[in-house]
N, C-alpha and C positions, 0 to 999 in steps of 0.2 A: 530911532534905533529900536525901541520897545518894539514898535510895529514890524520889526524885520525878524527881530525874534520870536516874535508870537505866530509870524508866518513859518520859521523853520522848522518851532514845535510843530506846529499843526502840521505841516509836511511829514514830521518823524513819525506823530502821530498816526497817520494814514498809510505811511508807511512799514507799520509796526502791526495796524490792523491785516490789510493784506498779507503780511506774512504769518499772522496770528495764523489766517485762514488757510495757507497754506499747509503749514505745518498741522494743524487740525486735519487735512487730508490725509497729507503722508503719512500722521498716527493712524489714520483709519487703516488705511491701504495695507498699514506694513504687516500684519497678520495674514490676510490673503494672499500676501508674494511669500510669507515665511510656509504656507500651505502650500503653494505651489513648487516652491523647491523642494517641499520634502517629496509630492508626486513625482518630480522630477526628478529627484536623487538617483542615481545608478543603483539598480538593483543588481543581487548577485542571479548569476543566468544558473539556472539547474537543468542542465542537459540530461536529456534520457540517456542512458547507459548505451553504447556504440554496438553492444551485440548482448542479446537475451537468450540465452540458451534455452532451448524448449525443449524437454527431457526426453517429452514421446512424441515428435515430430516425425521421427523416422522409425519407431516400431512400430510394430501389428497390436493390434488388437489383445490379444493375449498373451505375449511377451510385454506389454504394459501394464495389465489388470495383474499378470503377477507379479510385478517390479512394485507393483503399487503397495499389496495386500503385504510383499516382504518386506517391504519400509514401513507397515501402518502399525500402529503403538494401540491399538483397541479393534475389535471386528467392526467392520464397514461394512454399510449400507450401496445395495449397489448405485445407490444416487448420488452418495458421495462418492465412489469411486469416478464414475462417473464425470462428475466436478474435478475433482484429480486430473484427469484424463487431460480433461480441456483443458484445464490451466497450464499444463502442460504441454500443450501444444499438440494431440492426437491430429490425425487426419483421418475423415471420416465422407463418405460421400451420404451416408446413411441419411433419411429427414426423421428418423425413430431411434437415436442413439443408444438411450436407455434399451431398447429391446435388443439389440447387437451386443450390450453389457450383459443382460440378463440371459443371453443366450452361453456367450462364452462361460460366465461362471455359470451355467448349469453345467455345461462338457465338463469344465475343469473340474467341478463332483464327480462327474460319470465315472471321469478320469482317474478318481481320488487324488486330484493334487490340490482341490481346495475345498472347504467344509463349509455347510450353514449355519450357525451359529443361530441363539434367536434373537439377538443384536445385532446380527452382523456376518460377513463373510471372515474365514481366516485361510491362512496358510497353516496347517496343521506343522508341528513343531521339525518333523521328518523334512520335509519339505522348502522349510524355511532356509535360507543359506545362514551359515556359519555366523556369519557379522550381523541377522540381524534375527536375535534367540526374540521368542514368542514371548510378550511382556505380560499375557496376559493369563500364560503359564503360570499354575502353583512354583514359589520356588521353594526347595528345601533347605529344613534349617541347619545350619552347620554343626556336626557335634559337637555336643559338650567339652570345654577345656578339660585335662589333666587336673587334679588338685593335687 
């Protein structure tokens, strides 16, 4: 009877190792599957916006460079105007953009409807629409309260 015992130890035995060994895998393994679910996990999707309005897509040239210069909060460089333009969506068949800019705001001096500054281009305050006052204007200071 001893001898049939010592046989089913030795059986659990071996059967103890084996699955020692088992489980010793699936330890390893289970970080690599916890790495791959989170690759896996549903990301949230970021759609581009369904319609980008380009602001001078459908102006000219100089109905844009003035839109620009009456929204601009400092005198502009016509390089940055320029940059404006594009970002904005200009159309341009020109390969010299820059010289198309620097032509228009020359006229627009000729014209006196825009000034060189020596930073920058402006809209002279005359000129400027209503809603957007020259910030770079002196402002004056309010009078003295009553005492």
């Amino acid at each position: 009877m001893k001898e049939h015992y010592e046989a089913v130890l030795k059986d659990m035995e071996d059967q103890e190792k084996r699955l020692e060994a088992q489980l010793t895998k699936i330890r390893a393994a289970r970080p690599a599957i916890l790495a791959l679910m989170e690759d896996a996990a549903p990301k949230p999707i970021q759609s581009p916006p369904l319609f980008v309005p380009l602001k001078y897509a459908s102006m000219g040239t100089k109905e844009a460079v003035l839109d620009v210069l009456a929204h601009a909060r400092n005198p502009m460089s016509s390089q940055e105007i320029a940059s404006k333009l594009r970002e904005g969506g200009i159309r341009t068949q020109s390969n010299d953009f820059g010289s198309v800019i620097n032509s228009t705001l020359a006229n627009l001096k000729k014209a006196e409807v825009a000034e060189r500054k020596e930073d920058g281009w402006i809209l002279p305050p005359a000129n400027r629409p209503v809603s957007s006052p020259a910030p770079w204007s002196p402002i004056a200071s309010p009078p003295p309260l009553p005492q």
